[in-house]
N, C-alpha and C positions, 0 to 999 in steps of 0.2 A: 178843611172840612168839606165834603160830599153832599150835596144836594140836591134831592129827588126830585127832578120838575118833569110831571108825566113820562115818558118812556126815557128820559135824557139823564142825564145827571150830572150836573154840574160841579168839575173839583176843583177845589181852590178860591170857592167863593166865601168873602168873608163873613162871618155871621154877627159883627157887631155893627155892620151896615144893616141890615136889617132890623135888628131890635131897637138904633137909634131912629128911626123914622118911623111915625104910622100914618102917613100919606100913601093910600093905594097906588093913586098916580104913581109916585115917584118908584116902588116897590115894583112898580110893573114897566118902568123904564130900566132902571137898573136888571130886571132879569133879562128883557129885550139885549139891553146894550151887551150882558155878559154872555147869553145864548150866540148871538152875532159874533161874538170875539172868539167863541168855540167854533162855530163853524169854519169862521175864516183858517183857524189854525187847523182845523181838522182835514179843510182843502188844501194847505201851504204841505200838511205831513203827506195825505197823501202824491201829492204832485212831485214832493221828492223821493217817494217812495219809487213809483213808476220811474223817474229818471236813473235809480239807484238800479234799479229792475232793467231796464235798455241798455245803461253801460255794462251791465255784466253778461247780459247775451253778446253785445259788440265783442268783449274781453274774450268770451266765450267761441264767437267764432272768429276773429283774427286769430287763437291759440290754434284752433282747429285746421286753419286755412295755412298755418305756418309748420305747425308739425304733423297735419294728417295724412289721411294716403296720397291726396294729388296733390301735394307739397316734393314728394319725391321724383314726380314725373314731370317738373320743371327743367329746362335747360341752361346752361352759359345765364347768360345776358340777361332771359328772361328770369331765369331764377335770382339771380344778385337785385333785380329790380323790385321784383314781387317781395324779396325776405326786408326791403328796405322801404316799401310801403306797410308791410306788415308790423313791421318794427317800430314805425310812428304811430302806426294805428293802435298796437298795445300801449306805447308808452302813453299816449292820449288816453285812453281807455282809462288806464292804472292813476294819472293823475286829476282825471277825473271823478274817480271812486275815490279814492285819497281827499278830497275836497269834500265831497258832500258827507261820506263816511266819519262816526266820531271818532275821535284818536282812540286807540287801545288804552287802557290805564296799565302803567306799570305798577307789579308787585314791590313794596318792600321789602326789603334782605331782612331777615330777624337777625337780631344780635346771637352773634355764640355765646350760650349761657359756660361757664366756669362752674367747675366746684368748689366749694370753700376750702382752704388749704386741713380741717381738720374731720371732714370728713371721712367713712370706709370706699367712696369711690375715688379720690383723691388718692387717698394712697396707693390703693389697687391701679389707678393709673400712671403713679410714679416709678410702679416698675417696671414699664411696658415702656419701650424706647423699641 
C-alpha cells in the first residue's frame, strides 16, 4: 500500500504497523526510519543508473573508435594494436552492462493446441498431407 507523506509517498509501507501502535513517538520514528530507507535506495538506483549511463557512452564510443571513419586510416602495427585495445575495451564495456543490467526474461513456448479427433477442422485437416 502507498502512503502520502507530504510531497513523498511512500510504497510498500505496511499499514497494520500503524494501526497497532498509538504512540506519536513511535509513529514518527517509524516514518523517519522508512523515509531514510527510501532515500538510501533512491541514491543506490540512481547511482547505478549514471554507471549504467557511462558504460554505454564507453560501449558507444569504443564501437565508434573501432568501426568509424578513422578506424580505416590505421596502419600495420598500429592498426592490429588499436583493434586489440578496442576489443578489450568493448568486451569490458559489454560485461560490464551485463552485470548491472537485469537479465532479459525469456518467453514461454505455448503448447500446440490439437483438435479433437471428431471435429470439422480435424477432418478437413486429415486430408491435407
Amino acid at each position: 500500500m502507498n502512503i502520502c507523506a507530504g510531497k513523498r509517498i511512500i510504497s510498500g509501507m505496511d499499514i497494520t504497523e500503524l494501526l497497532s501502535t498509538n504512540d506519536p513517538d513511535t509513529l514518527r520514528q517509524l516514518a523517519l526510519s522508512l523515509l531514510e530507507e527510501n532515500r538510501k535506495k533512491d541514491a543506490s538506483l540512481s547511482e547505478k543508473d549514471h554507471q549504467i549511463h557511462l558504460m554505454r557512452e564507453a560501449l558507444m564510443l569504443a564501437r565508434q573508435q573501432r568501426f568509424g571513419r578513422q578506424a580505416e586510416s590505421f596502419s600495420g602495427l598500429q592498426c592490429s594494436l588499436f583493434e586489440e585495445d578496442a576489443d578489450a575495451d568493448i568486451a569490458s564495456a559489454e560485461t560490464q552492462l551485463a552485470r548491472l543490467l537485469p537479465e532479459p526474461e525469456e518467453k514461454k513456448a505455448r503448447p500446440v493446441r490439437k483438435n479433437p479427433a471428431g471435429t470439422p477442422c480435424a477432418r478437413r485437416n486429415r486430408y491435407r498431407t
